[in-house]
Structures are given as C-alpha cells and as structure tokens.
C-alpha positions as CSV (number, residue, x, y, z in Angstrom):
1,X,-221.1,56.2,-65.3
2,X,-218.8,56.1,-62.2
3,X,-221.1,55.9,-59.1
4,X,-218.7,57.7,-57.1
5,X,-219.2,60.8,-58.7
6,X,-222.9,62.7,-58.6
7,X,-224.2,65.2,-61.3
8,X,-226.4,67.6,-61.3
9,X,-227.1,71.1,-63.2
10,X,-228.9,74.0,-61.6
11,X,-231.7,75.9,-63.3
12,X,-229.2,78.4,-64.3
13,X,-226.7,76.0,-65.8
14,X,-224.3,75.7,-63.5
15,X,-222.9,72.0,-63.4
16,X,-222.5,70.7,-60.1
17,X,-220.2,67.1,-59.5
18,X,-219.8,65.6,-55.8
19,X,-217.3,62.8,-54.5
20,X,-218.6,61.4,-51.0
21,X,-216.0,60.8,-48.6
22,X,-216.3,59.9,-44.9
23,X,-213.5,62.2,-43.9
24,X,-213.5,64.9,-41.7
25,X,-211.8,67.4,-44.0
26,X,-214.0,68.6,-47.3
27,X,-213.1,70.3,-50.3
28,X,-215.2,72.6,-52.6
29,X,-215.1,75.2,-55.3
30,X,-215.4,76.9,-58.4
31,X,-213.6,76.2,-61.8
32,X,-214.4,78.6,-64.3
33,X,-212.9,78.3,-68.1
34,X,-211.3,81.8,-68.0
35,X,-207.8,82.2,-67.7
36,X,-204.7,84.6,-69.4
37,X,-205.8,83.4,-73.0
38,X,-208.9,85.4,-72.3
39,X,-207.7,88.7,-72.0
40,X,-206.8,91.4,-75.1
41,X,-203.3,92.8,-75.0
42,X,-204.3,95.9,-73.1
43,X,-205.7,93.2,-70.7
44,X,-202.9,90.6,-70.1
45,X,-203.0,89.7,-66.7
46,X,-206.4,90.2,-65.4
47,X,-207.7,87.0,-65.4
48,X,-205.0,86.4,-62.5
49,X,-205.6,90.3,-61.1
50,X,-209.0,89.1,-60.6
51,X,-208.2,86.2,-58.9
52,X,-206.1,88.0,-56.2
53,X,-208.4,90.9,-56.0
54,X,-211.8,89.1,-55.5
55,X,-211.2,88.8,-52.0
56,X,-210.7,92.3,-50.9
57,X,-214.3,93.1,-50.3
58,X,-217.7,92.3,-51.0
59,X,-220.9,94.0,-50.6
60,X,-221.8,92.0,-47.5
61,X,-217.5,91.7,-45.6
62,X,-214.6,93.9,-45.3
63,X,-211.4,91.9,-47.0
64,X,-210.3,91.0,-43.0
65,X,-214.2,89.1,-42.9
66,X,-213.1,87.3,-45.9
67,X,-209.5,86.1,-44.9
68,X,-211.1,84.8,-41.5
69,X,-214.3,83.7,-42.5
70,X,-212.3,80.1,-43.2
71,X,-209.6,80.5,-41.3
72,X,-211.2,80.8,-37.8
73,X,-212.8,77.3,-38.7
74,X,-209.5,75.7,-39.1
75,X,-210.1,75.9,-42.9
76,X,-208.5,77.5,-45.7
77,X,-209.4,79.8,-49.2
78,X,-207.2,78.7,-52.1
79,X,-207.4,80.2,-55.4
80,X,-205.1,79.8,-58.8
81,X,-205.0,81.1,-62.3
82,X,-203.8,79.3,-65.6
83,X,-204.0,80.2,-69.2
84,X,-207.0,78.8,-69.6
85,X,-209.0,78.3,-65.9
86,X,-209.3,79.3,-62.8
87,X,-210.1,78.4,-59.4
88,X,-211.4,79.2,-56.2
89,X,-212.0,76.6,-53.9
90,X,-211.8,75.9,-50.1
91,X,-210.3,72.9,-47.9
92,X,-212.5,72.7,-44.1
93,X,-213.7,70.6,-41.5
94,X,-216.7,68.7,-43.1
95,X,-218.9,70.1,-40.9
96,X,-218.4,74.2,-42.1
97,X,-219.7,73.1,-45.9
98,X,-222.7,75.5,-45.7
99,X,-220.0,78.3,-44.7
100,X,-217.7,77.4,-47.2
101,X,-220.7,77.6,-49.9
102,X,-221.6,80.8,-49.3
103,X,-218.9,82.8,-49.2
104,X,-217.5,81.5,-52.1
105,X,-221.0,82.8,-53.6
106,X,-220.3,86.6,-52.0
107,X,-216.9,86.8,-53.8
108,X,-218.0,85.8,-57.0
109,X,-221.3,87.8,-56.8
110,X,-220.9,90.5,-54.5
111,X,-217.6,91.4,-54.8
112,X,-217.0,95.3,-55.4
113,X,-213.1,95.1,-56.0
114,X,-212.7,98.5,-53.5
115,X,-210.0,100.8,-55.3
116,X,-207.7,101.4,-51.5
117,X,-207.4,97.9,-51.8
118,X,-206.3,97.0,-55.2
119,X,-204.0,99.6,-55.5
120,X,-202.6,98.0,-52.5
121,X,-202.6,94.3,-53.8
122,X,-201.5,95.5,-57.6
123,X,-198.0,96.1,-56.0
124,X,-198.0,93.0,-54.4
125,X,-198.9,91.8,-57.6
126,X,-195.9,93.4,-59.2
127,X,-193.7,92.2,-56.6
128,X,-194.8,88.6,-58.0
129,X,-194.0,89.3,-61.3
130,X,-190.7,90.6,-60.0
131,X,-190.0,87.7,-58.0
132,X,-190.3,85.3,-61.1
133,X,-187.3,87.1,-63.0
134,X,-185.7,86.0,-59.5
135,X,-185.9,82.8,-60.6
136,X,-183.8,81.6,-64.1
137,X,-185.6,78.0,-63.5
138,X,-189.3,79.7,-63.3
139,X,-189.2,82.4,-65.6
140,X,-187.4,79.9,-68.7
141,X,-190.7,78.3,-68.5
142,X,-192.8,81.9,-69.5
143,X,-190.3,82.9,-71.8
144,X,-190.7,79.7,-74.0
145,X,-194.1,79.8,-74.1
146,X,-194.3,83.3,-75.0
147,X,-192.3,82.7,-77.6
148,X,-193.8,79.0,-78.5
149,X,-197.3,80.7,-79.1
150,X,-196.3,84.1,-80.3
151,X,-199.2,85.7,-81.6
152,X,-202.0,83.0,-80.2
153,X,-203.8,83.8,-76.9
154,X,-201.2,81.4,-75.1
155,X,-198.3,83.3,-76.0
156,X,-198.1,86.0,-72.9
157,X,-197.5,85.7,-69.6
158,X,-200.1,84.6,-66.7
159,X,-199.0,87.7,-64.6
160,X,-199.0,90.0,-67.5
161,X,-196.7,92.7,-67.2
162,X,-196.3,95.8,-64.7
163,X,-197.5,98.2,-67.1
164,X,-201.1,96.5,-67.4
165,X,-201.2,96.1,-64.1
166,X,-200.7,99.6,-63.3
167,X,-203.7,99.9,-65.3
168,X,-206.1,97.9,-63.9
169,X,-209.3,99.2,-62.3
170,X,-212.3,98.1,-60.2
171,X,-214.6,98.5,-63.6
172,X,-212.0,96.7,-65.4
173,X,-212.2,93.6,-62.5
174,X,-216.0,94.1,-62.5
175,X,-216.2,93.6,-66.5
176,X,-214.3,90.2,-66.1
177,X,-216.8,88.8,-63.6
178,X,-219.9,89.6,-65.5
179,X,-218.4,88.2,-69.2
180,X,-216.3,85.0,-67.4
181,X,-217.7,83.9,-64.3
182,X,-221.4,82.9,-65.2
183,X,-223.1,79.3,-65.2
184,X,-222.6,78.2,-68.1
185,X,-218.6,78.6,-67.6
186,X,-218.4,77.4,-64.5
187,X,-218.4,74.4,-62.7
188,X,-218.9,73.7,-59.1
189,X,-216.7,70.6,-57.1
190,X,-217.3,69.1,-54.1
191,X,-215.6,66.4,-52.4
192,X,-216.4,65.6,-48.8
193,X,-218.6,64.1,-46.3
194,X,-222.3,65.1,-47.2
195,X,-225.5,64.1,-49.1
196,X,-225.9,65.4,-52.6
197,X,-229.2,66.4,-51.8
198,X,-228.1,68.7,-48.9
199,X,-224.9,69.9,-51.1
200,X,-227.8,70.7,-54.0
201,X,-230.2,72.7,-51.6
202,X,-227.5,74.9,-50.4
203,X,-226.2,75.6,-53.8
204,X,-229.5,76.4,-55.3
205,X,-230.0,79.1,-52.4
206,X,-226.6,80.4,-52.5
207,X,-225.9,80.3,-56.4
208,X,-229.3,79.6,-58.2
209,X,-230.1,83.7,-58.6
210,X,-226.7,83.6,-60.6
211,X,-227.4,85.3,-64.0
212,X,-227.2,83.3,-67.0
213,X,-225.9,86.0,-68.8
214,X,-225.1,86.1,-72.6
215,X,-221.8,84.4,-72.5
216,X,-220.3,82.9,-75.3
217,X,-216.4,81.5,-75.1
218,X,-214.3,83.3,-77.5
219,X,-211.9,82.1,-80.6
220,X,-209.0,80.6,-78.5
221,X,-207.8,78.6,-81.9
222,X,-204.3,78.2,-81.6
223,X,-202.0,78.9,-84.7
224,X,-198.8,76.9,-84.5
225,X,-195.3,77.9,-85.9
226,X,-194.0,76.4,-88.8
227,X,-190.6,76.6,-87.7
228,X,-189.2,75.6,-84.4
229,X,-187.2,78.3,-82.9
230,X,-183.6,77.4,-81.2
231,X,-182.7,80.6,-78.6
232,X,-180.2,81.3,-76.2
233,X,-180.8,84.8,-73.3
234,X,-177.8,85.6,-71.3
235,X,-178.6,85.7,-68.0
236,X,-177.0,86.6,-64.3
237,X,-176.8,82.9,-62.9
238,X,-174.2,80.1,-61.7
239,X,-176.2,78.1,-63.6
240,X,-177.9,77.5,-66.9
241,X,-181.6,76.8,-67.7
242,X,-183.4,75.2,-70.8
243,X,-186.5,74.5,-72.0
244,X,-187.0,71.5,-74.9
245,X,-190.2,71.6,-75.8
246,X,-192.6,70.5,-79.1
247,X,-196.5,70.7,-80.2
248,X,-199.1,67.8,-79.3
249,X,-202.6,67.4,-79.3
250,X,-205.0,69.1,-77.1
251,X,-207.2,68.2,-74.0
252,X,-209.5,65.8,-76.4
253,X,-206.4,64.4,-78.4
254,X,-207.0,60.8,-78.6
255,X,-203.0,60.2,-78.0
256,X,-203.2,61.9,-74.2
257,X,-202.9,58.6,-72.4
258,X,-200.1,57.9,-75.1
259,X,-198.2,61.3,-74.3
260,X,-198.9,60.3,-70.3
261,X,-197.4,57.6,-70.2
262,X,-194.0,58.6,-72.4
263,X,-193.7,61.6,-70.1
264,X,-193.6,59.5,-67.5
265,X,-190.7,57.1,-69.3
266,X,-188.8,60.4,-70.4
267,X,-188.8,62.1,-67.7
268,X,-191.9,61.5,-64.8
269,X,-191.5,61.8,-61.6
270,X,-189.4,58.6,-60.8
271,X,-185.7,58.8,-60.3
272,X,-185.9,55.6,-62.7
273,X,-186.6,58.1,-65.8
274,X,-184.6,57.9,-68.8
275,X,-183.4,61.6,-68.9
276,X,-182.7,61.8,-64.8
277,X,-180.5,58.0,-65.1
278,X,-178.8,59.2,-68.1
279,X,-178.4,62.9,-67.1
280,X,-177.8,62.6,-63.6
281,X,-177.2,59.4,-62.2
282,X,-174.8,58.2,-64.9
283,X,-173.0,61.4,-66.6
284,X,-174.0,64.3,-63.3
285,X,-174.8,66.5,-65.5
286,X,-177.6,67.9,-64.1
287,X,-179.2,68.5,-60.9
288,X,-183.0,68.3,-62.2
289,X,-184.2,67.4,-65.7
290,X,-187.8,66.8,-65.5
291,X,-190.3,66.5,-68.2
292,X,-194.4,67.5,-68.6
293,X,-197.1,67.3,-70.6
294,X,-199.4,70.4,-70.8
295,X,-203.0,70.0,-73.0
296,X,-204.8,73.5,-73.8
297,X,-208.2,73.9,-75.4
298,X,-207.1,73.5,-78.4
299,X,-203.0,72.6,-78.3
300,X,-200.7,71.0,-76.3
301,X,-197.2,71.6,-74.8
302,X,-194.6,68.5,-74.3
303,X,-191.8,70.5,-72.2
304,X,-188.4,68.7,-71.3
305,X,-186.6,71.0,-68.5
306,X,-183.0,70.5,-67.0
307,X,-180.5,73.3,-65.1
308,X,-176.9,72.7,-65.6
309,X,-173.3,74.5,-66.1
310,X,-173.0,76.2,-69.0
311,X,-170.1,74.1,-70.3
312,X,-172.8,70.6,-70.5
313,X,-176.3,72.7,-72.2
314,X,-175.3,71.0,-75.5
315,X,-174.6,67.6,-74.2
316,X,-177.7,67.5,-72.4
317,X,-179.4,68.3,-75.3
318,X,-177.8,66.0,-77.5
319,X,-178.3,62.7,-74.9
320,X,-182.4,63.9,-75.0
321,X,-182.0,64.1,-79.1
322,X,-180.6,60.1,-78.8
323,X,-183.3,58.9,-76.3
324,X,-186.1,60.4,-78.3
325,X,-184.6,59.4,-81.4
326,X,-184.3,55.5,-79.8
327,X,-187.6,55.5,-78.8
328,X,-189.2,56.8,-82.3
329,X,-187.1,54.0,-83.8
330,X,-187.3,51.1,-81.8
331,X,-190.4,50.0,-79.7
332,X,-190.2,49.4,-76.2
333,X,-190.4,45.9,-75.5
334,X,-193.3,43.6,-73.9
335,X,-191.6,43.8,-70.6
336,X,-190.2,47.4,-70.3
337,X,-193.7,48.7,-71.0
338,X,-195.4,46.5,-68.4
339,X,-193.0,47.9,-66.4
340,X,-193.9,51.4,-67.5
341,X,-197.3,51.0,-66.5
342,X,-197.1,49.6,-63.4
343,X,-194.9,52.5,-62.2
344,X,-197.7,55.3,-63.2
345,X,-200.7,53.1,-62.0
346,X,-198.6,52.6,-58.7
347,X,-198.5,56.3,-58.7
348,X,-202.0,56.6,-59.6
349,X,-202.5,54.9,-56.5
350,X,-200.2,56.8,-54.2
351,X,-201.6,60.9,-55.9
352,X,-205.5,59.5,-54.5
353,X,-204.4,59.9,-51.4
354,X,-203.8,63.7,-52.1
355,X,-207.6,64.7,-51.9
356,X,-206.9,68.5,-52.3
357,X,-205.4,67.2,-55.9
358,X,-208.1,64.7,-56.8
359,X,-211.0,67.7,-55.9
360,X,-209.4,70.1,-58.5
361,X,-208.8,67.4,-61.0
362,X,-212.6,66.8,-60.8
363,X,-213.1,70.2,-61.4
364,X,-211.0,70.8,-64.3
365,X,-212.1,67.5,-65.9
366,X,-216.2,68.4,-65.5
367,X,-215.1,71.8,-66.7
368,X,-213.5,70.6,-70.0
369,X,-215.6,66.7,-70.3
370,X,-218.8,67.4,-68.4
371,X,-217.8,64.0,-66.6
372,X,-215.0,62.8,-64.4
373,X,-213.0,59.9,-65.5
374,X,-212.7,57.6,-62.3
375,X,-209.3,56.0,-61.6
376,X,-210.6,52.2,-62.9
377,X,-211.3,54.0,-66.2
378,X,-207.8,55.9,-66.5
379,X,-206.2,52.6,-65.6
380,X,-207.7,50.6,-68.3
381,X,-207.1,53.5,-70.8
382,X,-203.3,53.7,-69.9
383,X,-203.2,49.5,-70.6
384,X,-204.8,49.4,-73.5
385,X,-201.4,52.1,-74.9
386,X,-199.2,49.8,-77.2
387,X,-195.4,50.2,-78.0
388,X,-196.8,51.5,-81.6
389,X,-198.2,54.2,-79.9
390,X,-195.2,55.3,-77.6
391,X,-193.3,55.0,-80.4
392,X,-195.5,57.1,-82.9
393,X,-195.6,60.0,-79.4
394,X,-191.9,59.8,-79.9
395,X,-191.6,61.2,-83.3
396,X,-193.9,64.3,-82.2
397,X,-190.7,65.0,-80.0
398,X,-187.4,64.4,-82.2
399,X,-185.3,67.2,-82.5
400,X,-186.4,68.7,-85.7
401,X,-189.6,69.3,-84.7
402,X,-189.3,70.6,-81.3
403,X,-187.9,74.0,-80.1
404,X,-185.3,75.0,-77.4
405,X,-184.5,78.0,-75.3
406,X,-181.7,78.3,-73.2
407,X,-181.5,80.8,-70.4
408,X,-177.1,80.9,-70.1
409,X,-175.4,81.9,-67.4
C-alpha cells in the first residue's frame, strides 16, 4: 500500500483517505455514491436538486453564512453531480481545515432545505436545464445517453426535467439525505498540509454522531440494447453535432487501462490523435473531434464526438469507421505503442500538478475501490497493455456495434 495515502474508518463507517502535501492551499470533501441513477422517474433530477439546494440553509447559518463562510478565507465551496456520485468538497488556505470540516458537516447534517429558498434556486435550476438546449455540442451528449440506456437508471438526464423540478420539495430533499448521504456511502478526502491524526480528531467530532442508518445501494444493473441505434434530430444550428458511441466494461473491467490508453490514441487530448490529424489537420473537416471513455457501476460508455457542416457528418463518420476498423485489424507496432505510452504517462505527469483534480480522483477512487491507486501503480499498469489488447478494445468500437446520433443543422 502507497505510503502517500492514509486510511482510516470512523466508528460509524465512514472511510476517511489523506494525501499530505506541504502546500499552502488544501482540499477536502465528501464523495457520496448517489447520483441521477438513484432517483425513480417521478424523481429524476434530485440527486443534482440536492446538490444545489444543500446550501441554502442549515439549522445553525442562513444561506449568506454558508456562501461566506469559505469565501471570506480566500477559499472556495465546490460541489457536482453525476449519474452515479456526488461531491461536495472545498479548496482553502491550509490553515482554515478545521473550518472547512465543519461546515461541510452542517450542510450535510443540518441542512433544512428552507421552501423561500428552493423555490428560488428551482428556477435557477430550470434556467440550467434551459441553457443546455442552448448548446447543440452539450445537449448531443444527454440525448445519446438517454437514448443509449433507455429504460436503465442511466438513461435520463442529470438535470431531470422542468416538470420534476417544479415538483420538488423540502421533504422530498430531506428524504434524499437520510437514504443517500450516510457512512457507509460516503467517503471523506483530504489532501493538504496536516497530520492524519489532527484531520482524524476533527472528523470524529464533526462527523462521528453521523447515523449509520439502514442503507443499502439499490439494483443499478444496467440492461444493454441489442441493437445499436443510428439517429438523426434536426436542429436550429450553423453547425452539426454527433455522438459515436459503443458499450465497454465497467469501473472494475479488467480492460480499463486497455480502453485508457486507445482513447488516448483515438482521440485524447493531444493534437497528435488519430481522429483530430485525420479529421482536422489533414481533411478540416472539423473543428473538434474528441473522444472519452466513461465507466459506470456496472457499464461503460466509449463516446467519439466531432461538430462539423452538415455536408461532411458522413465522411467523418466514415474516416472513424476505417481507423477503428485499422486498428481492430492490424496491431500497433513496438514503436508506435511506446510512443503511445509515453504521451499519456507524460500527461500523467503534467494532470499531478492539478491538485484540485488529483483530490477528487481520490475520492471517487476510495468511493468505488476502498483504495487509491498511486501514479507508480497506474504507470506500470498502463506498460504492461500489449498491441493484443489495443487491438481486442478496438473491435468493442467497429461500426456494427456502436451507435450514432446526429444533432443536424
């Protein structure tokens, strides 16, 4: 086990994992495992309602209280939803952990969700929601996993829709926290300049008298179509947007170092990609084409996107077809994959510098793992992948088995 990382569990379950680091700027929160692909129909878009409404008042502060109470330090209070997690976490000078601590303990157990205030933050909510249709290049990503995992609790919307949130009420909010946000679904980060025994004290006062409660995680099984779906929206843009997506494994697949390091290839970050050099820099097709890899509970997502005129949408798609096609036929060779992985441990390198990132990732990976995987040990894993293995990811991806929707302009 990494010694950078410290564990420990309180009484009440709750997992704790610590990163020292001498700099002057911490970062600590919660990750619980609830998210959109917790909620009923009636309730899609709670999890995330939740999220924005927790800090609008508390027994003990006023929802002005809770927007200083970091703020006035310097420091900030950060929270996000996904289908499956959510966090609340805050970024301050080292010095303010204790202040940090506890008021992340008052919003998630004092919190009273007052009904002035959420009927003022559902419209902002809505307003979101709106904003998304706004954008062709946001919204093609919702659409194509609604319609990916129709009828599985990953196939609706993060936001939910306006007339659930016109629903929502201070019970309803109140109902989430008790089933969701208990020990044994939560896990608490730290990564910053003090001792584990200090950060252990304080969290024992401030979240020790947290309930165990009863919970128990429900059936999030996801049921995959049998046949990929090819669709087209007509939309008002200059521009058209697509989504080429197709199923892999989930967050404990044994290929997710495999399906890492071909995203990166296909379509990662670097302007050295296959899809941005063959879509961009040789044809100009395209302005972005990006791809990602996305690992749920119990599936995962491999999602190629690219913007374009409407005249090139089937020529983009047809170059992507022959790359993914080449590469499930033909195996990279010794010095192309060195190559490969040199460029994402080089970037490995470069993202731990970004502390806010590496404090979430620990997180979500003690959330998920119950341990953090250090960067030595995601370094060897990503050597050890073979051309075999990049090739056998590629044939997850060919055409026939992967789905496409096109928003056109």
């Amino acid at each position: 086990m990494s010694e950078l990382y410290k564990y420990h569990t309180l009484s009440n379950g709750l997992k704790i994992v610590h990163c020292k680091s001498d700099s002057d700027v911490a970062y600590c929160g919660l990750a619980v495992k609830a998210g959109a692909a917790n909620e009923d129909s009636p309730q899609y878009g709670l999890a995330h309602f939740v999220e924005h409404t927790l800090f609008k008042g508390t027994t003990h502060r006023k929802s002005f209280h809770i927007i200083n109470r970091m703020e006035r330090v310097g420091g900030e209070l950060n929270a996000y939803t996904s289908k499956e997690d959510t966090f609340i976490y805050s970024i301050f000078p080292a010095q303010y952990y204790l202040r940090a601590i506890e008021l992340i303990s008052d919003l998630i157990t004092n919190s009273v969700f007052p009904a002035d205030e959420i009927d003022k933050e559902r419209e902002v909510i809505i307003d979101e929601l709106q904003s998304y249709r706004d954008m062709p290049a946001e919204a093609v990503y919702d659409d194509f996993e609604d319609y990916f995992f129709e009828g599985t609790p990953l196939g609706h919307n993060i936001l939910g829709n306006e007339n659930t949130i016109r629903r929502f009420t201070s019970e309803d909010c109140i109902n989430f926290i008790n089933k969701w946000y208990v020990p044994d679904n939560m896990v608490f980060f730290s990564h910053g300049n003090i001792s584990f025994d200090t950060l252990c004290r304080y969290l024992e006062k401030y979240f020790g008298f947290v309930r165990k409660g009863v919970w128990k995680t429900d059936a999030n099984d996801t049921i995959r179509r049998n046949v990929p779906f090819h669709k087209e929206e007509n939309i008002d843009s200059h521009q058209s947007h697509t989504i080429y997506g197709a199923h892999i494994s989930g967050i404990d697949g044994c290929d997710k170092y495999t399906l890492a390091l071909l995203n990166n290839i296909i379509g990662g970050p670097g302007m050295n990609s296959l899809l941005n050099i063959a879509l961009r820099e040789k044809r100009g097709y395209v302005y972005t084409v990006e791809s990602a890899v996305t690992h749920y509970i119990n599936d995962g997502l491999f999602s190629i996107y690219f913007g374009c005129d409407h005249n090139n949408v089937n020529k983009c798609l047809k170059h992507i077809g022959n790359t993914i096609e080449r590469l499930s036929n033909v195996l990279l060779t010794p010095d192309a994959l060195a190559r490969a992985k040199r460029q994402y441990i080089g970037q490995l390198l470069v993202a731990s510098e970004n502390k806010e990132n590496i404090a979430l990732a620990m997180g979500k990976s003690m959330l998920y793992h119950g341990i953090v995987q250090d960067t030595t040990t995601i370094h060897n894993r990503i050597m050890d992948v073979t051309a075999e293995q990049i090739r056998n990811a590629s044939e997850l991806l060919i055409p026939e088995k992967s789905s496409v929707l096109t928003f056109r302009g």
